[in-house]
Backbone bond lengths (Angstrom), bond angles and torsions (degrees), N, CA, C in turn:
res aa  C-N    CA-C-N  psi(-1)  N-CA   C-N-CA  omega(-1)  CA-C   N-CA-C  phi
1 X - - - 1.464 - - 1.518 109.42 -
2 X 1.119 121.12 127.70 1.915 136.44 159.12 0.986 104.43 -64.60
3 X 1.683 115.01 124.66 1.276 149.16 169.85 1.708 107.49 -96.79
4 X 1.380 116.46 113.62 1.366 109.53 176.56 1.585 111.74 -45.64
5 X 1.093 156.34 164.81 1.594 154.29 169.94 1.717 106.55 -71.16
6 X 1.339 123.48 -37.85 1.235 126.51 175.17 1.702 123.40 -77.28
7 X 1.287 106.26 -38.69 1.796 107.45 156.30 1.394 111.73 -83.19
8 X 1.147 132.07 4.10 1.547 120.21 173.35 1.412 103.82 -84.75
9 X 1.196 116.69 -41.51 1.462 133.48 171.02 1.717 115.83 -49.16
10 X 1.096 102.77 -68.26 1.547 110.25 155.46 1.692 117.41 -23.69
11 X 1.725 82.16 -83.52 1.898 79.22 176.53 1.450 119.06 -54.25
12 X 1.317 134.53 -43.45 1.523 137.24 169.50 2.000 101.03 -37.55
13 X 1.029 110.55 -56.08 1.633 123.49 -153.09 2.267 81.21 -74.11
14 X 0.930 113.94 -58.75 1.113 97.46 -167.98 1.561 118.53 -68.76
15 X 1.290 117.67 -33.09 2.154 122.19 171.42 1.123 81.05 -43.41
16 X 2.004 132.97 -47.29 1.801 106.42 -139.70 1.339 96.92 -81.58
17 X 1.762 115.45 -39.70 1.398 111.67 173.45 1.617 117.61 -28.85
18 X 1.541 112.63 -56.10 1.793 116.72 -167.56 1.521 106.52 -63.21
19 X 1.652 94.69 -50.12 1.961 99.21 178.95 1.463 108.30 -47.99
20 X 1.425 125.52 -30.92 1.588 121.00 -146.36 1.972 87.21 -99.24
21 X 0.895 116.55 -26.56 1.572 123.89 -153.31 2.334 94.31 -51.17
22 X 1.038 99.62 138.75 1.260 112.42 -174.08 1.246 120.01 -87.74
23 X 1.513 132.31 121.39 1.341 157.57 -147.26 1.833 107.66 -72.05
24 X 1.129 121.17 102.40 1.486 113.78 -177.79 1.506 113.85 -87.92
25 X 1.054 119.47 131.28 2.119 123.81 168.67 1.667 105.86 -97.43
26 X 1.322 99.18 135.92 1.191 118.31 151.36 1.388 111.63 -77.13
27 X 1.187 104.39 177.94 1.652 122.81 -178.49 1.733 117.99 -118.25
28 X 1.149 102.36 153.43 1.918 100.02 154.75 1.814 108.49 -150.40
29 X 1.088 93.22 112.08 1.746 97.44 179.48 1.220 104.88 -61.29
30 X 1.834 123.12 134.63 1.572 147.76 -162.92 1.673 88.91 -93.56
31 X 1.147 108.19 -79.21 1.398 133.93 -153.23 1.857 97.07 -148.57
32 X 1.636 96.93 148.91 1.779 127.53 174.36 1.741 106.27 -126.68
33 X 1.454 97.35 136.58 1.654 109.92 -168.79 1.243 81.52 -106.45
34 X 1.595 112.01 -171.30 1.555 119.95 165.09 1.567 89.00 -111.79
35 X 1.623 96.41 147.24 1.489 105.96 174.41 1.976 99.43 -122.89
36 X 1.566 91.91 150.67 1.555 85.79 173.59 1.518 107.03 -77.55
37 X 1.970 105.30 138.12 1.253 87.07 178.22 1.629 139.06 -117.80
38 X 1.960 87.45 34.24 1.260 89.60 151.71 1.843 136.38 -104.13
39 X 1.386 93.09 -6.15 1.474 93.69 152.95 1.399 122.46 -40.47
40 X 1.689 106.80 139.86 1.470 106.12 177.83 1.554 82.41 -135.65
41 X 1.321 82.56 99.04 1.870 105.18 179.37 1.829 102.25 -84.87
42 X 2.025 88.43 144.11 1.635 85.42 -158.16 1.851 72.16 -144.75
43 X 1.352 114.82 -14.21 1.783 114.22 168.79 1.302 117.99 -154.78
44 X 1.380 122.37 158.61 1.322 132.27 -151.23 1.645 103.20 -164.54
45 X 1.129 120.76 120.85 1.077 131.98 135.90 1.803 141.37 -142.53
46 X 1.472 119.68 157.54 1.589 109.40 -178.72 1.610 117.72 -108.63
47 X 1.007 112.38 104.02 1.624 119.60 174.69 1.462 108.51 -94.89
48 X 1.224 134.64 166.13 1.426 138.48 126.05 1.614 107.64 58.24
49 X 1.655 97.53 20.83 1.893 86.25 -176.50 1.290 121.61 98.33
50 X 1.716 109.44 -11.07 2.002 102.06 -149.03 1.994 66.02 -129.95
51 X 0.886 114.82 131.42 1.585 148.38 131.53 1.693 117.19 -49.73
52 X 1.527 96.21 105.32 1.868 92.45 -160.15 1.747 82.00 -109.77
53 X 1.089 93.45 154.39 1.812 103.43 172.50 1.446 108.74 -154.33
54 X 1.386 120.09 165.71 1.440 122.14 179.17 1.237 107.36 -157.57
55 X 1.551 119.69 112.26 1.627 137.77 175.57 1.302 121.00 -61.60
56 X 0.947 100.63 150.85 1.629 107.31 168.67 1.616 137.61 -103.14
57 X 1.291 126.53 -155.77 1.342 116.24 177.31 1.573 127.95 72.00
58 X 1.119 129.04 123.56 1.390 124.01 168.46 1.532 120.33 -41.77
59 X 1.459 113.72 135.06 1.537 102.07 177.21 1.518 112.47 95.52
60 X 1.759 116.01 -50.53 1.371 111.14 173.77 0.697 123.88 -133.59
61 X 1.240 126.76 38.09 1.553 149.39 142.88 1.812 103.85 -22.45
62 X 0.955 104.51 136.45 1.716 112.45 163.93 1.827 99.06 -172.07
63 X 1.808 86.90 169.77 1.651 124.22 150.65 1.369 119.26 -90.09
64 X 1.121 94.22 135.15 1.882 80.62 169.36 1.575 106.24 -142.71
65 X 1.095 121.57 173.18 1.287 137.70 166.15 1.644 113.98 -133.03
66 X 1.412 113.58 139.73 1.552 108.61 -139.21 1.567 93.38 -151.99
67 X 1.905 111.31 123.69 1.116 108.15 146.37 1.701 129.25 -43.44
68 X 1.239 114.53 123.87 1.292 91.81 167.57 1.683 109.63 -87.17
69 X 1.107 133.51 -26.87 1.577 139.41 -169.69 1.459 106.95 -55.38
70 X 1.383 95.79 -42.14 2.260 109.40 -176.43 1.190 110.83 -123.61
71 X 1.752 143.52 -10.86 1.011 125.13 158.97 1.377 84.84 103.65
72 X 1.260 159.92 -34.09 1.277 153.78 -155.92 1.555 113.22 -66.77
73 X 1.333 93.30 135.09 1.954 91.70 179.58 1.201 102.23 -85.82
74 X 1.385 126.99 128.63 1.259 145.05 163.18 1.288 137.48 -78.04
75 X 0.914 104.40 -10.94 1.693 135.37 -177.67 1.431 108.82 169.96
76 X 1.509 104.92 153.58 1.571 131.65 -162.28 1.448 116.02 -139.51
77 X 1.055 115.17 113.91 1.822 112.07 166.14 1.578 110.91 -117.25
78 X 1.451 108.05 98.16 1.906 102.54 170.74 1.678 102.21 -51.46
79 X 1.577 91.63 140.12 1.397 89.16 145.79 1.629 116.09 -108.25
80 X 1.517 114.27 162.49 1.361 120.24 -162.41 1.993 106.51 -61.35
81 X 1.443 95.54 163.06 2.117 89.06 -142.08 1.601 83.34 -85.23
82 X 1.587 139.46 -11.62 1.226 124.57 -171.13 1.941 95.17 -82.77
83 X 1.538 136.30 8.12 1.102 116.67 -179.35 1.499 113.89 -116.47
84 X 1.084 122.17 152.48 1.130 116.63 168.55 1.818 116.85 -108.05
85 X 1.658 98.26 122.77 1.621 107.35 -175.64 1.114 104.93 -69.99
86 X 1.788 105.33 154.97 1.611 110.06 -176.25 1.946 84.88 -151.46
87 X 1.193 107.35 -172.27 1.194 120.74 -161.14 1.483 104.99 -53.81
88 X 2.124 102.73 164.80 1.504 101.75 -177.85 1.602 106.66 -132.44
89 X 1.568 114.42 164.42 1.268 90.90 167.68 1.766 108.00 -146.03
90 X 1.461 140.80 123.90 1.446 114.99 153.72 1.147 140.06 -23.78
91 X 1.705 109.04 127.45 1.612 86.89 161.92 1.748 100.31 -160.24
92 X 1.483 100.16 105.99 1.566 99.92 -169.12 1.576 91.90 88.23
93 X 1.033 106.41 -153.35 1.562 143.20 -174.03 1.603 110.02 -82.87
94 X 1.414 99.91 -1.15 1.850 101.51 178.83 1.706 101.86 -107.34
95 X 1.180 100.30 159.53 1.158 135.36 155.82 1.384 131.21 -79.02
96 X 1.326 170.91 135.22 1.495 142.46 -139.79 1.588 83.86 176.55
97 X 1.672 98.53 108.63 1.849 91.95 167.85 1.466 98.40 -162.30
98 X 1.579 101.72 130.51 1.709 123.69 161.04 1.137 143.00 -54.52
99 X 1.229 129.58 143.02 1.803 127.02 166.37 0.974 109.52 -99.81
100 X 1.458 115.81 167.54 1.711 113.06 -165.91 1.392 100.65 -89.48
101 X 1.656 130.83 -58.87 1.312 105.89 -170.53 1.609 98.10 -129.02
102 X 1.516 121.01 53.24 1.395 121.19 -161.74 1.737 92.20 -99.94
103 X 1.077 104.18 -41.96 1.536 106.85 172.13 1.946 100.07 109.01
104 X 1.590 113.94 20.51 1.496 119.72 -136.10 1.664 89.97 -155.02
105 X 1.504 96.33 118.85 1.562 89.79 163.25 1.513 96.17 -140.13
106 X 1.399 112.97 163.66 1.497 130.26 -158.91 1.925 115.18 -106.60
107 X 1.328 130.50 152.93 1.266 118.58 -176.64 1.595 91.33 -120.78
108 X 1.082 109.95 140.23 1.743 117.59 172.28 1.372 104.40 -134.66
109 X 1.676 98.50 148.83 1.374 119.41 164.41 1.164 121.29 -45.87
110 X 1.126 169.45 52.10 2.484 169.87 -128.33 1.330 78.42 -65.55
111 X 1.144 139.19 -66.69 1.872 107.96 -159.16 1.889 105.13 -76.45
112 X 1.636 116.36 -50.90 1.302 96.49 -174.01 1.977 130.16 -100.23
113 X 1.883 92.56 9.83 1.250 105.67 173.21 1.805 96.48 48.61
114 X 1.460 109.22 53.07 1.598 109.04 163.50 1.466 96.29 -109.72
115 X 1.292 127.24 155.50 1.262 145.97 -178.88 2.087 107.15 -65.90
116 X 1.215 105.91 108.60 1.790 107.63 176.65 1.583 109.61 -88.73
117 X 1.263 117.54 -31.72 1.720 117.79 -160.61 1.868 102.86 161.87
118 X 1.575 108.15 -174.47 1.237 106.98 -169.26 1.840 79.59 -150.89
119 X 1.351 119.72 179.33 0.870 142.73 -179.71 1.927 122.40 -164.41
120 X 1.077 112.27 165.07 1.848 98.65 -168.85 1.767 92.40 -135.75
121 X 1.353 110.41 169.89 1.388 128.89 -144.25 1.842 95.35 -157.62
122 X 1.357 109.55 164.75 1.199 111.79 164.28 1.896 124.84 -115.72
123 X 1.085 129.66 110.12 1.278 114.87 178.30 1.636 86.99 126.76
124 X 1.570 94.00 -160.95 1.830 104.54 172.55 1.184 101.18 -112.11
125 X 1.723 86.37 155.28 1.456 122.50 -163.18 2.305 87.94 -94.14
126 X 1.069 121.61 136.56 1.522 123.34 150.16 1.389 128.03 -145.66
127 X 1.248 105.47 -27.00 1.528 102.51 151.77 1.522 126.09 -162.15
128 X 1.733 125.44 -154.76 1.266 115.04 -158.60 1.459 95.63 -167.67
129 X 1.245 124.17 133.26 1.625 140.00 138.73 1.786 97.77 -117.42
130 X 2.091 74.49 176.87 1.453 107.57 144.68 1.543 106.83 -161.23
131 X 1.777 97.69 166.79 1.564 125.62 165.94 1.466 105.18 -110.89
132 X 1.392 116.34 45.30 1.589 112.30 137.70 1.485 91.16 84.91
133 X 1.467 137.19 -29.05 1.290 139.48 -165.71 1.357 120.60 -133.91
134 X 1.632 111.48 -14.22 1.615 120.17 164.98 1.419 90.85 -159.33
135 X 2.133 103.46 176.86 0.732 121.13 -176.16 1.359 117.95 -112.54
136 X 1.302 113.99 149.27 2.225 92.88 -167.16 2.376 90.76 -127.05
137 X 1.071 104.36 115.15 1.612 117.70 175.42 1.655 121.90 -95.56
138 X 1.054 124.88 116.65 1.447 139.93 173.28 1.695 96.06 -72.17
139 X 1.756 100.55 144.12 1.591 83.75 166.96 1.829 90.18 -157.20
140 X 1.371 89.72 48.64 1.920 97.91 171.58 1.441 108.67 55.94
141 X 1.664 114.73 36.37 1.587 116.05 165.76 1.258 122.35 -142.83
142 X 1.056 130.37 -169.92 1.532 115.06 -170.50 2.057 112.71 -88.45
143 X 1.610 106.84 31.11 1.239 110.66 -156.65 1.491 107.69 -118.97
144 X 0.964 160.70 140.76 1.539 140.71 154.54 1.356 108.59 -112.25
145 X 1.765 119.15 113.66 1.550 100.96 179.14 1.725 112.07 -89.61
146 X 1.169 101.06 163.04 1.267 125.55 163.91 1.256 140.00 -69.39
147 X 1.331 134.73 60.49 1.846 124.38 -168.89 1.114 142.09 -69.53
148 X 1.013 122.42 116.97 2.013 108.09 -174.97 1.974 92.85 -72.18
149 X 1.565 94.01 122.08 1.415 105.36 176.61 1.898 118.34 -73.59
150 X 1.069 111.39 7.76 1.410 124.31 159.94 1.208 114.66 -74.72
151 X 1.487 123.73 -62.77 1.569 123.54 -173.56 1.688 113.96 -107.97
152 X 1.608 110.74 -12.18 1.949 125.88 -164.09 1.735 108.04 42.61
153 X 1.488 101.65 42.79 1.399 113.59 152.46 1.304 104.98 -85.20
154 X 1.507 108.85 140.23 1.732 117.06 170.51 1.925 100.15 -75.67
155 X 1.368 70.94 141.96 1.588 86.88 176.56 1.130 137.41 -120.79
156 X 1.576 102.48 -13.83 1.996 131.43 145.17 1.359 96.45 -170.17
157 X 1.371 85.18 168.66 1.539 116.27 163.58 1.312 149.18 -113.10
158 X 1.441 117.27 127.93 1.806 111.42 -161.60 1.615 107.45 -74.89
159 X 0.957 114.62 142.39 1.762 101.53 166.60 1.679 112.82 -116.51
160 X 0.786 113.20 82.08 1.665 130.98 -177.20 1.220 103.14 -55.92
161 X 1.806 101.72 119.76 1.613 128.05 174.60 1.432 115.29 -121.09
162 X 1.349 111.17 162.76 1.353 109.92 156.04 1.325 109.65 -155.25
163 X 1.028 123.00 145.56 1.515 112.82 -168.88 1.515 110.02 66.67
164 X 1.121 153.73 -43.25 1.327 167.49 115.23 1.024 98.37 175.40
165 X 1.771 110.97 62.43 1.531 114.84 175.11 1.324 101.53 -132.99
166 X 1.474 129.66 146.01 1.530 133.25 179.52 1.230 103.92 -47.97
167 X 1.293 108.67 150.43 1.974 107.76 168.00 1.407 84.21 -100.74
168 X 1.723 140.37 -173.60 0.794 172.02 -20.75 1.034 146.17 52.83
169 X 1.521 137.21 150.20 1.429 122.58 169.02 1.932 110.25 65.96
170 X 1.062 120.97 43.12 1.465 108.69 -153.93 1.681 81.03 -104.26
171 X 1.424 112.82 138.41 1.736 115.48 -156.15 2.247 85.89 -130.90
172 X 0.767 91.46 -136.80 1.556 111.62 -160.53 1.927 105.46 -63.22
173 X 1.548 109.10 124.35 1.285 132.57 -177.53 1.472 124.05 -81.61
174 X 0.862 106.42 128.23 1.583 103.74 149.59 1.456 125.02 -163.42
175 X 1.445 113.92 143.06 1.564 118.97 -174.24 1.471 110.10 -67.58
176 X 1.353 132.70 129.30 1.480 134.19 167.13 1.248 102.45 -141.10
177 X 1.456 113.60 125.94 1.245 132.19 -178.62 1.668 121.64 25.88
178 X 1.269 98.98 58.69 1.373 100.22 -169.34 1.191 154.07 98.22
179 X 1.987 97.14 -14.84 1.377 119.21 -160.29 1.773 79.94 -111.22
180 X 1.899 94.72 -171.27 1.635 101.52 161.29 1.858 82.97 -120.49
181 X 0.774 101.25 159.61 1.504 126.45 164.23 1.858 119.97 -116.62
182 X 1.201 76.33 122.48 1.895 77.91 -171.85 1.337 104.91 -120.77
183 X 1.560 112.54 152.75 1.573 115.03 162.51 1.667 95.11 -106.88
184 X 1.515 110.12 150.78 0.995 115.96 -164.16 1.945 102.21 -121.35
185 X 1.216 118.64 94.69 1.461 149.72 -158.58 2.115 90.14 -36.65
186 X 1.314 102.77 117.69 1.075 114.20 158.97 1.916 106.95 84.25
187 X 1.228 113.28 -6.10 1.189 127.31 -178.48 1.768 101.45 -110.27
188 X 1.566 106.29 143.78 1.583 123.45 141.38 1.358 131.51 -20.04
189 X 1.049 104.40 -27.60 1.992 114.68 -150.40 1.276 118.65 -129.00
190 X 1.741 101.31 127.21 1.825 104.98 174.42 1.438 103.29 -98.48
191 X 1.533 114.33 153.11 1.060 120.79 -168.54 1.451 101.81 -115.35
192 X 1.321 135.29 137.74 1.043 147.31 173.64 1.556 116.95 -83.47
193 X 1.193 121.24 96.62 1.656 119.35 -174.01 1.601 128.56 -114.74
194 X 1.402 106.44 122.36 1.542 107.48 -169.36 1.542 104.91 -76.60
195 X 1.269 126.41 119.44 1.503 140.41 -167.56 1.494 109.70 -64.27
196 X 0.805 111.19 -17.56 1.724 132.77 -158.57 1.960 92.22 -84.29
197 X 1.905 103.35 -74.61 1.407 102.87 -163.47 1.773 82.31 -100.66
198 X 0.523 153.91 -29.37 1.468 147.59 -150.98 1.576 117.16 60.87
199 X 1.130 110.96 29.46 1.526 112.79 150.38 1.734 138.07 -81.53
200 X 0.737 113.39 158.57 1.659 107.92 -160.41 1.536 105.79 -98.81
201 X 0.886 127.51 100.71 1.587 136.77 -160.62 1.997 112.23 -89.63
202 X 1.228 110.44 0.78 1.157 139.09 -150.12 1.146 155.86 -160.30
203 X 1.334 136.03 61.15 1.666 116.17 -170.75 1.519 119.09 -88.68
204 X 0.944 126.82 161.33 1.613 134.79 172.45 1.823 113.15 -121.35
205 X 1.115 101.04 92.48 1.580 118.61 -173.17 1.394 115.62 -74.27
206 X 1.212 124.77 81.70 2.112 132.68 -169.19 1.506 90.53 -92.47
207 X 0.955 138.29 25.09 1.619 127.71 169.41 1.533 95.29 -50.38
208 X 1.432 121.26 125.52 1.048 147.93 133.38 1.728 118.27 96.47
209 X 1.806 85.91 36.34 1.277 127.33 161.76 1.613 110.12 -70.40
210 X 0.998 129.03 -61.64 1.751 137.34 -172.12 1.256 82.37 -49.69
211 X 1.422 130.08 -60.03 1.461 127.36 -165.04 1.450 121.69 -34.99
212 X 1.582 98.41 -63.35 1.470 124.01 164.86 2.004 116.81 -30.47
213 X 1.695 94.75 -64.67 1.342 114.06 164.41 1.661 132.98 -6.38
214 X 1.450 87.62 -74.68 1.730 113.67 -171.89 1.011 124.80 96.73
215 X 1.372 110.31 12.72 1.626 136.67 159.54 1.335 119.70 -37.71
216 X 1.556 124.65 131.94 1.125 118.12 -170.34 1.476 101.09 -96.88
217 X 1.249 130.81 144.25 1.599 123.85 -173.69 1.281 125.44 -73.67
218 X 1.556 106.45 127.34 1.707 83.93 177.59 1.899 83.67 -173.14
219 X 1.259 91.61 176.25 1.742 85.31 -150.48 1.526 88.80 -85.16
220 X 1.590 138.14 -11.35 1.724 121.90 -179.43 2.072 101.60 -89.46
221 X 1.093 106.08 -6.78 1.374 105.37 -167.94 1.660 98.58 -92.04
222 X 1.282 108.46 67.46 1.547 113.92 166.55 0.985 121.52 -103.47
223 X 1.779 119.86 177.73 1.354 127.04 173.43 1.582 107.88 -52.94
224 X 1.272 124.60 145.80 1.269 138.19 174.64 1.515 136.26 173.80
225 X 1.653 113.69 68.44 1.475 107.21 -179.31 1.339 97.47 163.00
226 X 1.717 104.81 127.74 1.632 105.68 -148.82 1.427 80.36 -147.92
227 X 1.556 104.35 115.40 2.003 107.15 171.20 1.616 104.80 -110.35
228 X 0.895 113.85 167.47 1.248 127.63 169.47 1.502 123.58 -116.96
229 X 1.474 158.87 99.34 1.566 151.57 173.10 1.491 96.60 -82.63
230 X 1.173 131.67 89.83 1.448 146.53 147.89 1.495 132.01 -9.04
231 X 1.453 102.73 -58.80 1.566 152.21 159.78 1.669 102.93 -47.53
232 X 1.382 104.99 -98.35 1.494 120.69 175.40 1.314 124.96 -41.25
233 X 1.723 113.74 -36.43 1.108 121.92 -149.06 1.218 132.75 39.17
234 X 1.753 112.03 70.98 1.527 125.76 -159.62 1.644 94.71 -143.62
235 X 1.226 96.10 133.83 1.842 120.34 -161.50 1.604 100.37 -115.61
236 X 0.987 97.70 112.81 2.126 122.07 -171.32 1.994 81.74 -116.21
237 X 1.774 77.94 126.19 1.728 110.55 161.92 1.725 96.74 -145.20
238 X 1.873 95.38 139.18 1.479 108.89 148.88 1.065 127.71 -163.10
239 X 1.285 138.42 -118.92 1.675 112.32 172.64 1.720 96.05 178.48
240 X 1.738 101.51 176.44 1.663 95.50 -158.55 1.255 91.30 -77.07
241 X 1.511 114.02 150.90 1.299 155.06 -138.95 1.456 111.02 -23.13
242 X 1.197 96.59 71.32 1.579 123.58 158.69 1.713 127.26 -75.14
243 X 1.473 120.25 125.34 1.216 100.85 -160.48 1.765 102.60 -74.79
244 X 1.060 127.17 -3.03 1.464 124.76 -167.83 1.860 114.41 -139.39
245 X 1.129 95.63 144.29 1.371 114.22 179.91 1.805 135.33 -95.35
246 X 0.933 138.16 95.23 1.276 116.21 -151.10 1.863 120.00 -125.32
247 X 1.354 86.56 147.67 1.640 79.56 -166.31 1.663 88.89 -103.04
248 X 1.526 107.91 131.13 1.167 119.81 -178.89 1.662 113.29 -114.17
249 X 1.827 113.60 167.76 1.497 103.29 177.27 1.852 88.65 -129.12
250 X 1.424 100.41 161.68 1.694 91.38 166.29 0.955 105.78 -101.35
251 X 1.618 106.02 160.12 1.883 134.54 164.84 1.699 92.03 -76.79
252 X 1.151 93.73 148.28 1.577 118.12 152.45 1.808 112.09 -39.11
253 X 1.165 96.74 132.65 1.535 102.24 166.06 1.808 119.79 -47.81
254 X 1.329 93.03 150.18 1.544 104.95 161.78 1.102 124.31 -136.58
């Protein structure tokens, strides 16, 4: 049968649409920590046992270092009340964490969370990983830059798709096995992103996780805070000031 050349195209463009369409996970909650729930967690990560997080908001901004077993802060670093904290990340023996629109992010000591230096950026600060060899920054657009952690000059930029559509809104980081893991600001869903093309290879669908939580509703009390245990291979989600913390596994795609 003859295919006009202009509907063959069509049909070609739409198979790639179905082939290209992006793989969703369910969830199954392992285990729930207690989280403090006035933290308005905006970063998260797990090193060495200690559960690192970093608040937000003017005024109560902090570092913390955090049982994960009881939720207890173990140590505390305010940050100063004119900034607002945004995501953090290790790297070496530092500490590395953003403000949202201060134009200013801070270097800390990781074991004694004492203040090393600050450094400045252009645009907003929202969040922060690394892969041990750079640094990768969210800044609420469809972009994630890249920093050489020597100077936190960008050194490229990701342009995050899915479907071959911009992502947006791309909120709190973290490296897992290769991928970035994103929470995606005001939405259900982490996105799984290959660093390389910046396509999204992945979503992780927690709809009706907050529920679980004991979260009181309200439109800033969202998903937000994604750890990684390296070691264990144990996957921490929770959200701003959520009373609970949870280590989750994924379902198989659908």
């Amino acid at each position: 049968m003859l295919i006009k050349p202009t509907l063959a195209a069509i049909l070609l463009a739409c198979t790639a649409f179905v082939q290209a369409a992006v793989p969703v996970h369910g969830y199954a909650v392992k285990r729930s920590y207690p989280h403090d729930p006035q933290a308005f967690t905006e970063g998260l990560f797990y090193q060495g046992g200690i559960l690192y997080e970093s608040t937000g908001l003017n005024g109560h901004s902090s570092i913390r270092k955090v049982d994960l077993e009881t939720g207890k802060v173990l140590q505390n670093r305010d940050i100063p009340a004119d900034y607002f904290g945004e995501g953090i990340a290790p790297f070496g023996k530092r500490l590395i964490s953003l403000t949202w629109t201060n134009q200013v992010g801070f270097v800390f000591d990781l074991e004694t969370l004492e203040p090393e230096g600050r450094f400045g950026y252009q645009g907003e600060g929202w969040a922060l990983t690394s892969d041990g060899e750079r640094l990768y920054m969210s800044d609420g657009t469809a972009h994630i830059r890249v920093l050489d952690p020597a100077t936190m000059k960008v050194t490229r930029r990701i342009r995050v798709t899915a479907d071959g559509a911009p992502v947006t809104q791309i909120n709190e980081l973290e490296w897992v096995e290769g991928q970035i893991y994103a929470n995606i600001w005001q939405t259900d869903r982490i996105a799984r992103i290959d660093p390389f093309s910046g396509q999204v290879r992945g979503w992780i669908d927690l709809k009706g996780l907050d529920k679980l939580s004991g979260v009181e509703p309200g439109t800033d009390n969202v998903l937000n805070g994604i750890a990684y245990d390296s070691g264990r291979k144990r996957l921490f989600v929770t959200g701003k000031r959520w009373p609970k913390l949870f280590e989750i596994e994924l379902k198989p795609a659908r």
